[in-house]
C-alpha positions, 0 to 999 in steps of 0.5 A: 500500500502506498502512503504519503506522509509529511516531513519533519524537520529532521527529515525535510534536512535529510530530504535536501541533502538528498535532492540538492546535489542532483538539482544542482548537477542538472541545473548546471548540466542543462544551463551550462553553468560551472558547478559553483554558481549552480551551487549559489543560484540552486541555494538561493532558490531553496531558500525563496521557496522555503525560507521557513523549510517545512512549515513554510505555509503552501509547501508540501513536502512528503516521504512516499511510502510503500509498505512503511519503507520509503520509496521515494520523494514529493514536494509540491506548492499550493497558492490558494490565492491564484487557484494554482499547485506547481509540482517542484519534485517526485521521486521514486527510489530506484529499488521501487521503480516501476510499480505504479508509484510515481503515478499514484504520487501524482494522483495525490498531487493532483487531488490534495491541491483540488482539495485545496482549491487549485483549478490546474497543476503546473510542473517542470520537466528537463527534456532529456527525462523522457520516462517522466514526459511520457509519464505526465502526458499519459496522465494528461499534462499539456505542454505549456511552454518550450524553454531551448538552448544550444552550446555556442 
């Protein structure tokens, strides 16, 4: 059975130590920037987005559980106000690929931010994650916008 369960402080510090360096490799990766200033600028965001970590009022942030084991990883926000959810990270540990998780995450997702009174859910995707793009369109997710680059 899955599960869904909100961080602690303890675990929202763990959580980043996890997530922080594979942002901050794909940031820099993607943006073509040296791993220093992917660093500074990945910090920086987390602490506009969070600047009170897991009580920051909208931000949800939950271990995906599957049979009391953790299996993986959900952050998302909800404005109230604008009547929108943005999902910021889903993550399913490898050991728990494959088995309807990442799916069933965003059916919470979904459902937790209708509940709190979002019209749409909005996400961001880097276009070399085919798995997740296939994931999200089979679940109805629009393509919104298209950000491009190209190395000079």
């Amino acid at each position: 059975m899955i599960t869904f369960e909100r961080m602690d402080n303890k675990q929202f510090k763990e959580y980043l130590k996890f997530m922080l360096p594979d942002y901050i490799r794909d940031t820099a990766e993607h943006y073509k920037l040296d791993q220093e200033l992917a660093t500074e600028k990945a910090q920086k965001q987390m602490e506009q987005l969070l600047p009170d970590e897991e009580q920051t009022e909208g931000q949800h942030l939950f271990h995906i559980k599957e049979d009391h084991e953790l299996a993986g990883y959900l952050w998302f926000y909800v404005s109230k106000e604008e009547k929108k959810a943005f999902l910021y990270h889903i993550y399913v540990l490898n050991a728990f690929r494959k088995r309807g998780i990442a799916q069933t995450a965003l059916r919470f997702f979904e459902n937790e931010s209708k509940d709190e009174g979002a019209d749409y859910v909005g996400l961001h995707v880097f276009g070399s994650n085919e798995n997740a793009i296939e994931l999200y369109k089979k679940l109805g997710y629009k393509q919104a916008s298209i950000s491009m680059n190209k190395v000079l």
